[in-house]
N, C-alpha and C positions, 0 to 999 in steps of 0.2 A: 504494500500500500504506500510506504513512504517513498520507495522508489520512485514506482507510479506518478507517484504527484508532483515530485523533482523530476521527471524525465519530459510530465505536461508542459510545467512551468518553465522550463529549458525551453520549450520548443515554440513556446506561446515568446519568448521573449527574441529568441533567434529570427522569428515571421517578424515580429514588428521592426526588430534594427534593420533586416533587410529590405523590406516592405517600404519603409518611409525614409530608411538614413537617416532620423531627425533622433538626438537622444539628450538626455541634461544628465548628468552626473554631479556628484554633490555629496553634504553633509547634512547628517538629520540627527535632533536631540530632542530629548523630552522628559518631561515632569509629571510622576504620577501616581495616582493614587491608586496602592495595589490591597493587593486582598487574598486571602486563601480562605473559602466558606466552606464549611463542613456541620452536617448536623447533629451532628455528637457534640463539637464544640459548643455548638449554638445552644443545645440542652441541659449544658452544665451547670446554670443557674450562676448564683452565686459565688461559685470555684473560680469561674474563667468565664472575662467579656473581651469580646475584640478592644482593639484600642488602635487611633488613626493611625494607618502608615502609608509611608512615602518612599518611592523610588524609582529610578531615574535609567535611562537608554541612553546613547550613543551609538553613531554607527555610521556607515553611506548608504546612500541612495540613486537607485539607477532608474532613471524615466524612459520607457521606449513611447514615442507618439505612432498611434496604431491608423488613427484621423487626425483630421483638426479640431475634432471631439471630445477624444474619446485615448487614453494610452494606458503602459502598464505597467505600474508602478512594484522596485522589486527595492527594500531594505536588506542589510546587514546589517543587523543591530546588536548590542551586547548590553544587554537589559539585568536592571538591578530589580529583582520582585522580594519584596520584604513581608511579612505580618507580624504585628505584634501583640502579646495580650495582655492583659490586667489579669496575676494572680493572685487568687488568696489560701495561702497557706495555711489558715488557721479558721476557724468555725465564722459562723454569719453573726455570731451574736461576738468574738471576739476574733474580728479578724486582722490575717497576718498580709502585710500587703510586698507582690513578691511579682516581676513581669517575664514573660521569656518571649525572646524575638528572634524569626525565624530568619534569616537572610542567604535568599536565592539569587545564584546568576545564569542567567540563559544566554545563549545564542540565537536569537528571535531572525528569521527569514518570514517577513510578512508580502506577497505576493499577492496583490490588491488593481483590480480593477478602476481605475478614475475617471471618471466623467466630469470635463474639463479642459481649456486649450491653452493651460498654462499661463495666462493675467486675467482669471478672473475666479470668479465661485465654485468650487467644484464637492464631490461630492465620490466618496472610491469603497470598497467594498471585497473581500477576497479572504482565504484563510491563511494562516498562519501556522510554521513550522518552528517550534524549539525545542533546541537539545541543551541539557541541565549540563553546565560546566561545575559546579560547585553548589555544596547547601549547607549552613553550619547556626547554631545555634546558641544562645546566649540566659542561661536562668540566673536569677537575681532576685537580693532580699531586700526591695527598698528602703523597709520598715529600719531595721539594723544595720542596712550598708555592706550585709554578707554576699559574697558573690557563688555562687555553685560549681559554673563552670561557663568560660569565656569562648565563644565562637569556635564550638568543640565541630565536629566535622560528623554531618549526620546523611552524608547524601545518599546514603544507600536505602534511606527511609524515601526516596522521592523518586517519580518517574525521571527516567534519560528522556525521555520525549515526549513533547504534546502538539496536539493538533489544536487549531484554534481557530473562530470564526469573527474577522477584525473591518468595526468601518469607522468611517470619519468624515469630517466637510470640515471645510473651511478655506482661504481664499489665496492664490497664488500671485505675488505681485509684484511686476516687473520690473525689475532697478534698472537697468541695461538692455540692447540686444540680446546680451548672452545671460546676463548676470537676472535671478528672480530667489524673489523670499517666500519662501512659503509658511505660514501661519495657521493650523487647525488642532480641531479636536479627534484624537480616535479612542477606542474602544475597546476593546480584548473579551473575551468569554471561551476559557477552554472545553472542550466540548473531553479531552480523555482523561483520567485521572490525573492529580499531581501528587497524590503519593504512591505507595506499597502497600499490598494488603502483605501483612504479616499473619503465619499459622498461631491460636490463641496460647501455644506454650512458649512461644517468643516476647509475649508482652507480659510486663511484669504491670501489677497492680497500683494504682495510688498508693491506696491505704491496704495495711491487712485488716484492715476493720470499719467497714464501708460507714457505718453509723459515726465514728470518731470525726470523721470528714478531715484527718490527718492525712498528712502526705510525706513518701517515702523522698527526701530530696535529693538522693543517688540515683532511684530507679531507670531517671531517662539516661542519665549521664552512664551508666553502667550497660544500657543496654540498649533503646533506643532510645528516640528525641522526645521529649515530653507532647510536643506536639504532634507526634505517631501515634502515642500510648492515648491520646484524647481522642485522637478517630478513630481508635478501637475500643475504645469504654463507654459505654452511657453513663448518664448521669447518674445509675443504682450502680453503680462499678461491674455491670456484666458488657465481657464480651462479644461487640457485633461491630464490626468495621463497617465504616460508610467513608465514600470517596471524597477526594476533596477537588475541590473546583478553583482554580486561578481564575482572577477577573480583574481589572485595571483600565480606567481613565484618566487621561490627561491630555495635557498640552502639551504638542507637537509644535518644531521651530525647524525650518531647513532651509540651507541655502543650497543655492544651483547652477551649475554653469551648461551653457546650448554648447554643443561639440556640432561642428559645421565639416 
């Protein structure tokens, strides 16, 4: 399947350089608000809430003009996807306050259809290829200042690859013959898992005493990421994995040079 879609996209990009001659090559950066949603997380109540995160891409960008319409737009991007959470280590009536934050880097190739002729409104739409270079994780006791363990190295809790369905608008705008800004908003929604499902004698438990609403604070560090062991426990501490879903908006910034 990933072949497949690399050999389309190959081929859909090769027609249009030959097709029209016309291409903009360039840099493209962005600011964004990412996310990993899982409903295990989401059900933990009181233990664990999301909390904002932010992270940011870099990369180039190759424009093929397919019309005076209509082209097709191909990044290389090296994408920072983050989540963070609010935990608490210690009961609802005295709790302990403690965050762990997840920090993802991809190799993002978003191959995106744009409707638009380069100085004006456009509007683009297409899927998305990334491969996880790195995953590492950070648990912390803000309450006391105690640290558990610093940007420990958890990538094997996370898919190597995901598919994604990415669009965006906003407005291209001409400084030069050669020379255009581009300025918009995109979107991201991973359509394939972003972590592992682990077998349930690989995850080790919160608490040995679900009612205590204690937490073992070596568990993930010893064995997996804390944020693995959350997509396989529900909020009564039994074992049932649910997938997690990458998602991210922001604002896109690119510059562009026309090759004649």
């Amino acid at each position: 399947m990933k072949k497949l879609i690399l050999v389309v996209a190959l081929a859909a990009i090769t027609f249009g350089a030959q097709a029209q001659g016309k291409m903009r090559i360039g840099l493209k950066g962005a600011f964004n608000y990412t996310a990993l949603f899982n409903k295990n997380v989401s059900d933990q109540g009181f233990e664990l809430d999301y909390a904002p995160t932010t992270g940011g891409s870099f990369g180039a960008t190759f424009n093929y003009m397919l019309s005076e319409s209509y082209s097709l737009d191909v990044n290389l991007l090296i994408s920072g996807h983050n989540e963070k959470y609010d935990l608490n280590l210690g009961t609802e009536a005295k709790p302990i306050a403690g965050t762990v934050e997840d920090k993802l880097k991809y190799i993002d190739i978003p191959v995106l259809f744009k409707l638009g002729n380069g100085h004006s409104a456009y509007f683009e739409v297409g899927p998305q290829l990334s491969f996880l270079s790195s995953a590492s994780e950070t648990k912390s006791n803000d309450k006391i200042g105690s640290v558990n363990y610093v940007k420990k190295d958890f990538k094997k809790d996370f898919s190597g690859f995901g598919l994604s369905g990415v669009l965006g608008f906003g407005a291209d705008i001409k400084l030069t013959d050669e020379l255009g800004l581009n300025v918009g908003l995109r979107l991201g929604y991973m359509f394939t898992d972003a972590t592992v499902e682990k077998n349930s004698t690989d995850v080790k438990t919160l608490s040995a005493n679900p009612k205590s609403n204690s937490f073992d604070s070596n568990a993930a560090a010893d064995n997996i990421s804390l944020n693995a062991t959350f997509n396989h426990t529900t909020s009564d501490n039994k074992f049932d994995y649910k997938p997690t879903t990458r998602a991210w908006a922001g604002l896109n910034i690119g510059l562009t040079y026309m090759l004649k």
